[in-house]
KOLGU-4560 file (N, C-alpha, C; in nm, 3 decimals, padded with zeros to 5 digits):
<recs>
<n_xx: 00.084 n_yy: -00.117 n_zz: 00.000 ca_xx: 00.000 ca_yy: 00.000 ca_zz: 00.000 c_xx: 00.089 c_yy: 00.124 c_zz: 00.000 mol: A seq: 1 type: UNK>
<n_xx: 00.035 n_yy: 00.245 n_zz: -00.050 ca_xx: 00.142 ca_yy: 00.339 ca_zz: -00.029 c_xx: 00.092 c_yy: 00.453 c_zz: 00.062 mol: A seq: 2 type: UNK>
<n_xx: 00.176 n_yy: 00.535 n_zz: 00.099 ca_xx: 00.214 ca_yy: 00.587 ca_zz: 00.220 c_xx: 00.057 c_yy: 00.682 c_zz: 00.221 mol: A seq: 3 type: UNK>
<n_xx: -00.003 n_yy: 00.712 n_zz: 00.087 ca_xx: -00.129 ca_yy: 00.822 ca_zz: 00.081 c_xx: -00.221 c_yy: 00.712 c_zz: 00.113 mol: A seq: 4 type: UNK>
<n_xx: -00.215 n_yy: 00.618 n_zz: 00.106 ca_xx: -00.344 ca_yy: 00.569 ca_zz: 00.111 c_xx: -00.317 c_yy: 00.557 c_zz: 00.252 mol: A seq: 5 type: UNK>
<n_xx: -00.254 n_yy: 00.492 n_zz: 00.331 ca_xx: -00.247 ca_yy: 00.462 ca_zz: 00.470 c_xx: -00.233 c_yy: 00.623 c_zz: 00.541 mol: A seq: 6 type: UNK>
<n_xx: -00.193 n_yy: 00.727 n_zz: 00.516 ca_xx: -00.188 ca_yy: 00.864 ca_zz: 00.566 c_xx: -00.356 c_yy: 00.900 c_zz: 00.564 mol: A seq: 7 type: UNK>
<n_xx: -00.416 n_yy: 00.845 n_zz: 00.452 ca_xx: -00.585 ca_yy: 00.870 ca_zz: 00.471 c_xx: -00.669 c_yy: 00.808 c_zz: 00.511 mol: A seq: 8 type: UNK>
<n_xx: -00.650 n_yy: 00.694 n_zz: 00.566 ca_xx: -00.719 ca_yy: 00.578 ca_zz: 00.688 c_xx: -00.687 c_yy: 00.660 c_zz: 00.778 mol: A seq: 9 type: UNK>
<n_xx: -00.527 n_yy: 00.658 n_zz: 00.806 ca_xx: -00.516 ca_yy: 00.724 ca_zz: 00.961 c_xx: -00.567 c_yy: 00.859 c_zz: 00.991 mol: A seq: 10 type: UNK>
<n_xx: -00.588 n_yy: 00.963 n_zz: 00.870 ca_xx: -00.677 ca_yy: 01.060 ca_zz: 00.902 c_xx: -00.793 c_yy: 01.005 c_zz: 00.909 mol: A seq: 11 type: UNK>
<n_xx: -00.898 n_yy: 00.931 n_zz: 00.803 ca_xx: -01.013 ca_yy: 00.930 ca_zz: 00.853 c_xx: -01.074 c_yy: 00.838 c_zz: 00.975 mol: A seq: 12 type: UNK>
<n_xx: -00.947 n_yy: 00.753 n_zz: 01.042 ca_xx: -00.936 ca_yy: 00.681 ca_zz: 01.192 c_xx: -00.986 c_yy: 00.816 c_zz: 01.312 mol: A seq: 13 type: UNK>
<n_xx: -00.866 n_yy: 00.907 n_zz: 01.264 ca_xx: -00.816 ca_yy: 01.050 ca_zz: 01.378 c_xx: -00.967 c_yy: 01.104 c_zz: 01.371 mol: A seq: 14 type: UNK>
<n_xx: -01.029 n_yy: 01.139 n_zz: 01.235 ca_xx: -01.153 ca_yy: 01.182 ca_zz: 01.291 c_xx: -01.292 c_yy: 01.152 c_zz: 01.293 mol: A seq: 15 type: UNK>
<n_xx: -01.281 n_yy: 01.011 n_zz: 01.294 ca_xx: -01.427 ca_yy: 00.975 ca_zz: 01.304 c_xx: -01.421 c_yy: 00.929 c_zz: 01.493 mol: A seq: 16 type: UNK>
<n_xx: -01.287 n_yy: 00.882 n_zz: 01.498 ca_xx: -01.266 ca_yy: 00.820 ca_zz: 01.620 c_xx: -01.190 c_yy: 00.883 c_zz: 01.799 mol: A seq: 17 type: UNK>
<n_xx: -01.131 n_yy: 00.981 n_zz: 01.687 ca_xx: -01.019 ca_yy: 01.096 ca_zz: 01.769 c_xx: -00.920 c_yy: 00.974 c_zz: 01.821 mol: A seq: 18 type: UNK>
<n_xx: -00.861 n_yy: 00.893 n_zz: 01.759 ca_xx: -00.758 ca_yy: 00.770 ca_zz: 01.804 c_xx: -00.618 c_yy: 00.799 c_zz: 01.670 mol: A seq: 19 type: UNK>
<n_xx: -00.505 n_yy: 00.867 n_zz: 01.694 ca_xx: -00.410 ca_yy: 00.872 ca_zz: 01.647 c_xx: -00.331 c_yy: 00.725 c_zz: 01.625 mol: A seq: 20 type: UNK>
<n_xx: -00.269 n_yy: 00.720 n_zz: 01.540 ca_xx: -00.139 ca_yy: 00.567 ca_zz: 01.529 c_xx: -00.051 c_yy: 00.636 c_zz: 01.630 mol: A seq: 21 type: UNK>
<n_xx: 00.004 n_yy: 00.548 n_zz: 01.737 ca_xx: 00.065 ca_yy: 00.573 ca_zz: 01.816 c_xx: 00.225 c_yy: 00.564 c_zz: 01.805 mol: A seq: 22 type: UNK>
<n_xx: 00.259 n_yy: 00.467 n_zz: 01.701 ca_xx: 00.380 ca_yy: 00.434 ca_zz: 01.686 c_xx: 00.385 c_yy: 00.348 c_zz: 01.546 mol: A seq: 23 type: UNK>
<n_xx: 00.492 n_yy: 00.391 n_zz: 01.466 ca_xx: 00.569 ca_yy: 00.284 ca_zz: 01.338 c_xx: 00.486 c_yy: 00.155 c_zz: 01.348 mol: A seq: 24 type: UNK>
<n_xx: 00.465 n_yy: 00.079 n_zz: 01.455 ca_xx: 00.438 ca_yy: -00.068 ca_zz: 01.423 c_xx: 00.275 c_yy: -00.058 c_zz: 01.438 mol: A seq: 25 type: UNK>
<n_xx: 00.173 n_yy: 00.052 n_zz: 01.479 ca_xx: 00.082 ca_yy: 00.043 ca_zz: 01.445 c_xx: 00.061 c_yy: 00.115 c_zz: 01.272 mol: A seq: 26 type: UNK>
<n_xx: 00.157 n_yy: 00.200 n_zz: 01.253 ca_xx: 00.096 ca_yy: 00.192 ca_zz: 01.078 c_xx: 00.120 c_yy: 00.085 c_zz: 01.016 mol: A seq: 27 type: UNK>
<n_xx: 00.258 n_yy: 00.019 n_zz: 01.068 ca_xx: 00.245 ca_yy: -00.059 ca_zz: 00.950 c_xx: 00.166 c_yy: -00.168 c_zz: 00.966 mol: A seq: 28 type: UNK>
<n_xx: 00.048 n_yy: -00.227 n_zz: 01.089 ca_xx: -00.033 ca_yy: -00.236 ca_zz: 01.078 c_xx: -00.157 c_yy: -00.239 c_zz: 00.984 mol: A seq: 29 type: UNK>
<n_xx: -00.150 n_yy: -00.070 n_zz: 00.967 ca_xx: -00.273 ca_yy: -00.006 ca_zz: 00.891 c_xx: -00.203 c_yy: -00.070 c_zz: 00.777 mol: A seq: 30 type: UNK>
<n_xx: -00.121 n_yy: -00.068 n_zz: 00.739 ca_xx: -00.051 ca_yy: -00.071 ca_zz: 00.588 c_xx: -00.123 c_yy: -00.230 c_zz: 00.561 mol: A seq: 31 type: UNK>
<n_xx: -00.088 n_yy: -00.342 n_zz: 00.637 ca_xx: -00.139 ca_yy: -00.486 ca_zz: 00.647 c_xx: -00.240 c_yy: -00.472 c_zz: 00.613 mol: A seq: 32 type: UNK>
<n_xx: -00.330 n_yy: -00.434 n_zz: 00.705 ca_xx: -00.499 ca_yy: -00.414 ca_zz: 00.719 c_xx: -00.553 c_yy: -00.363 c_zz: 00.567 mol: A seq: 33 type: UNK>
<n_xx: -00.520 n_yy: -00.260 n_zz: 00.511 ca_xx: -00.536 ca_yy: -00.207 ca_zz: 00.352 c_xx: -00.490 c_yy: -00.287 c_zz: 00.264 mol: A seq: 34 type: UNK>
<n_xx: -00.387 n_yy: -00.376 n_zz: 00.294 ca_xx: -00.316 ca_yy: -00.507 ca_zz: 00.132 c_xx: -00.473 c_yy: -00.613 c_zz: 00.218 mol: A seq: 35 type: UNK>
<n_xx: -00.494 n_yy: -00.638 n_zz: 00.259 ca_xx: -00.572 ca_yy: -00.730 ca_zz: 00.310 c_xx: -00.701 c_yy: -00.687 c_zz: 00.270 mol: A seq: 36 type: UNK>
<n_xx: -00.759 n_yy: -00.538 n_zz: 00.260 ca_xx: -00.858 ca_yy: -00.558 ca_zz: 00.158 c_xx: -00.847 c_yy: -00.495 c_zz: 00.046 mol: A seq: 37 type: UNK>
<n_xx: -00.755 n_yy: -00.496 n_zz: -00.029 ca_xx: -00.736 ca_yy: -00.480 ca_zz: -00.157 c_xx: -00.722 c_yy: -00.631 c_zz: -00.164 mol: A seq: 38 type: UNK>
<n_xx: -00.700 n_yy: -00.707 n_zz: -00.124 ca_xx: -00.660 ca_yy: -00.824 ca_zz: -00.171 c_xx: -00.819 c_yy: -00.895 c_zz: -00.178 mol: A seq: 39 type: UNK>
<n_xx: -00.888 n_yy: -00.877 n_zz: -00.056 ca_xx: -01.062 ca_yy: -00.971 ca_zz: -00.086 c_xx: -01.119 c_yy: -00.876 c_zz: -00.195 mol: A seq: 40 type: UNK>
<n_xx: -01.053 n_yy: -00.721 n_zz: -00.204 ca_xx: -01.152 ca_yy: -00.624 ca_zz: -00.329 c_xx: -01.124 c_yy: -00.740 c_zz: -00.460 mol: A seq: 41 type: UNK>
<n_xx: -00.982 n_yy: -00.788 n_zz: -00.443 ca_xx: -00.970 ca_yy: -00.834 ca_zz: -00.607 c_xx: -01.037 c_yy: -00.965 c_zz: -00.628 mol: A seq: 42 type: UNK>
<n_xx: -01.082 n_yy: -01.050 n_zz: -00.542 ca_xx: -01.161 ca_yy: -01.194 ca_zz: -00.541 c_xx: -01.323 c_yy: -01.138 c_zz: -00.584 mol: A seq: 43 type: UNK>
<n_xx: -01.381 n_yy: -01.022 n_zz: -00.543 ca_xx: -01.496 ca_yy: -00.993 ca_zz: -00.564 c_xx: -01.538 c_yy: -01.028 c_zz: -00.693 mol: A seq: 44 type: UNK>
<n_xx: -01.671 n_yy: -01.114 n_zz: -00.677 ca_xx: -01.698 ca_yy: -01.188 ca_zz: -00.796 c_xx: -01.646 c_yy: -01.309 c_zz: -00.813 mol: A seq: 45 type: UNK>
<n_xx: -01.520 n_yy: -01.315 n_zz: -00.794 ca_xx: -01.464 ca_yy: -01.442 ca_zz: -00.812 c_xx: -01.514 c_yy: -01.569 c_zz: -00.711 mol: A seq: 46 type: UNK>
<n_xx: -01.565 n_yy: -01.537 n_zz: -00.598 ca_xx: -01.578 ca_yy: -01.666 ca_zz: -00.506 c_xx: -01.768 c_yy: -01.696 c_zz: -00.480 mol: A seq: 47 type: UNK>
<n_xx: -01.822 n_yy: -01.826 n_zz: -00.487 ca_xx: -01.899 ca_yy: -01.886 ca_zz: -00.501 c_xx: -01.930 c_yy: -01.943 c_zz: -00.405 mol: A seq: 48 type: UNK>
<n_xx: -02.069 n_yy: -02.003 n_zz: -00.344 ca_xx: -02.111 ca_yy: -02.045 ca_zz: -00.223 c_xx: -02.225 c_yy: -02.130 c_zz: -00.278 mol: A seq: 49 type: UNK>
<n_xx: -02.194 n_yy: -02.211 n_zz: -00.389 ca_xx: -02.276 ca_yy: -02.276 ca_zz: -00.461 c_xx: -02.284 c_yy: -02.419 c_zz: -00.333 mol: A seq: 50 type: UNK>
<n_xx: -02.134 n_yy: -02.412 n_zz: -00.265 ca_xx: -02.118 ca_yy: -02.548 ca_zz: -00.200 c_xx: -02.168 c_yy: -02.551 c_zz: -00.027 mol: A seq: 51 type: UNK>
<n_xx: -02.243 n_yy: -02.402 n_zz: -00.038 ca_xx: -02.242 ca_yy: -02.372 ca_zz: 00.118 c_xx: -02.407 c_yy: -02.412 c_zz: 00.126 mol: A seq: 52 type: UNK>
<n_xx: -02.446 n_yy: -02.412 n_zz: 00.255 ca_xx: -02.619 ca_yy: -02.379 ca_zz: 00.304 c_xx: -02.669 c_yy: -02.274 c_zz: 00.262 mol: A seq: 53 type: UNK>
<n_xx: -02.733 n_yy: -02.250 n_zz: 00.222 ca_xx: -02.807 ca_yy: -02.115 ca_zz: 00.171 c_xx: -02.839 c_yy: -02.004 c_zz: 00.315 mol: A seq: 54 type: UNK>
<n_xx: -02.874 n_yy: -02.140 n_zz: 00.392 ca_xx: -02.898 ca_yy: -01.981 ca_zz: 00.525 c_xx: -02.873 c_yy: -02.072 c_zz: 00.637 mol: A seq: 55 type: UNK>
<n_xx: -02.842 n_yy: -01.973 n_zz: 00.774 ca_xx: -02.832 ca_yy: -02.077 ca_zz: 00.899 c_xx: -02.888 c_yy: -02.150 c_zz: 00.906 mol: A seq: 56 type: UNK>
<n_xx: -03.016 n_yy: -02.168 n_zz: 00.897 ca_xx: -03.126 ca_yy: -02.301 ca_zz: 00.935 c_xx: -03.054 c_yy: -02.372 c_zz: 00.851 mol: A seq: 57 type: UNK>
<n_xx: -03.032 n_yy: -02.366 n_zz: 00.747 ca_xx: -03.044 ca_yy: -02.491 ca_zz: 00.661 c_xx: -02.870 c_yy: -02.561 c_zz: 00.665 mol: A seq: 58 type: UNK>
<n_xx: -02.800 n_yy: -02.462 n_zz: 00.777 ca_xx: -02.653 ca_yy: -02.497 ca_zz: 00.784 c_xx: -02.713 c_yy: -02.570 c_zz: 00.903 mol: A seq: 59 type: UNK>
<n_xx: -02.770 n_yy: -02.563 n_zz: 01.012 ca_xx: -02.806 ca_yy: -02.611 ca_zz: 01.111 c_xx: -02.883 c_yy: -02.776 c_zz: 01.085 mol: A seq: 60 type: UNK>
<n_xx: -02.938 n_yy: -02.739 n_zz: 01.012 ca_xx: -03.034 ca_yy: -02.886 ca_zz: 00.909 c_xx: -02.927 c_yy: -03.000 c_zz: 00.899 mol: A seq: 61 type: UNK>
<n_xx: -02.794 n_yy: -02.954 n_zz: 00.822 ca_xx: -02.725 ca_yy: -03.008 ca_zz: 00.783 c_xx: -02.650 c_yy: -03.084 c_zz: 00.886 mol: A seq: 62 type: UNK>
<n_xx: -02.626 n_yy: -03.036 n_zz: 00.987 ca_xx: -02.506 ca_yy: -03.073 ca_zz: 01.084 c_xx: -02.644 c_yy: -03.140 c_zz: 01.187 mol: A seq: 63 type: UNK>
<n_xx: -02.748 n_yy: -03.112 n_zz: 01.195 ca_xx: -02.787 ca_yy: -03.256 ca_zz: 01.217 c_xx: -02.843 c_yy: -03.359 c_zz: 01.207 mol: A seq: 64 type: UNK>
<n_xx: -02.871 n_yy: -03.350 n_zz: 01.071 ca_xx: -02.868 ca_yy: -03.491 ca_zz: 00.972 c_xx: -02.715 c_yy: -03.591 c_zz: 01.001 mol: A seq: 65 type: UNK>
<n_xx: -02.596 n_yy: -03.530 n_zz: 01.005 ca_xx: -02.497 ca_yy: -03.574 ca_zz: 01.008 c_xx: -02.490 c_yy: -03.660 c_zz: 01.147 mol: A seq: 66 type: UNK>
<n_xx: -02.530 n_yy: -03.617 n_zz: 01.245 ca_xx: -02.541 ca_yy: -03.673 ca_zz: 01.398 c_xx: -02.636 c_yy: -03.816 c_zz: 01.430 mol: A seq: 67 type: UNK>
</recs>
């Protein structure tokens, strides 16, 4: 990530929250936290739940049929 994009989290952190980065190892933190969703932004679309339960009940259905 580069330094503007993480300089504008930590501003819009500072004022929605009034919570400053306190130190180097919490930006680079933030820096983690931003590759981490740029990284699920780029799967969007790409991932499928054709193999999942459609809704809790029916995840719940499932697990105890299995029992």
């Amino acid at each position: 990530m580069t330094t503007e994009n993480t300089s504008a989290m930590e501003a819009a952190i500072e004022q929605w929250n009034g919570i400053a980065a306190p130190n180097a190892a919490a930006r680079a933190g933030l820096a983690d936290h931003l590759a981490l969703i740029t990284a699920f932004e780029a799967l969007r679309g790409m991932l499928g739940f054709e193999d999942e339960p459609a809704s809790f009940e029916a995840a719940l259905r499932a697990e105890q049929e299995k029992a």
